[in-house]
Residue, then its C-alpha position, 0 to 999 in steps of 0.5 A: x500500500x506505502x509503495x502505491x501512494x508514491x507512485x500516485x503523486x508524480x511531483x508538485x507543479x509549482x507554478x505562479x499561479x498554484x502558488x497564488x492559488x495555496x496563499x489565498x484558497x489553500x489549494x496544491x497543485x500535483x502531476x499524477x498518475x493518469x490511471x489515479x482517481x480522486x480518491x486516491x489522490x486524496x489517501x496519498x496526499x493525506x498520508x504523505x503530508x499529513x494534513x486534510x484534504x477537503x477536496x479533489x479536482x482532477x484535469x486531463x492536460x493535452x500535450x503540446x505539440x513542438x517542432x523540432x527542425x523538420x519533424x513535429x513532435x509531441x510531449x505526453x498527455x499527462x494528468x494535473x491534481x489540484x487539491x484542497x486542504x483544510x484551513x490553517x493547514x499548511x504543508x512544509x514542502x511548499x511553504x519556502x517557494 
C-alpha cells in the first residue's frame, strides 16, 4: 500500500499561479498518475503530508505539440491534481517557494 501512494503523486507543479492559488484558497497543485482517481489522490496526499484534504479536482492536460527542425513532435498527455486542504493547514514542502 506505502509503495502505491508514491507512485500516485508524480511531483508538485509549482507554478505562479498554484502558488497564488495555496496563499489565498489553500489549494496544491500535483502531476499524477493518469490511471489515479480522486480518491486516491486524496489517501496519498493525506498520508504523505499529513494534513486534510477537503477536496479533489482532477484535469486531463493535452500535450503540446513542438517542432523540432523538420519533424513535429509531441510531449505526453499527462494528468494535473489540484487539491484542497483544510484551513490553517499548511504543508512544509511548499511553504519556502
Amino acid at each position: 500500500m506505502s509503495d502505491t501512494i508514491y507512485k500516485v503523486l508524480k511531483r508538485p507543479l509549482i507554478t505562479e499561479k498554484s502558488t497564488i492559488e495555496k496563499d489565498l484558497h489553500n489549494k496544491l497543485f500535483f502531476e499524477v498518475a493518469r490511471s489515479a482517481n480522486k480518491i486516491e489522490i486524496k489517501q496519498a496526499v493525506e498520508r504523505i503530508f499529513k494534513v486534510d484534504v477537503l477536496g479533489v479536482q482532477t484535469v486531463n492536460m493535452k500535450g503540446k505539440t513542438k517542432r523540432v527542425g523538420r519533424h513535429m513532435t509531441k510531449h505526453p498527455d499527462w494528468k494535473k491534481a489540484i487539491v484542497t486542504i483544510k484551513p490553517g493547514q499548511r504543508v512544509e514542502f511548499f511553504e519556502g517557494v
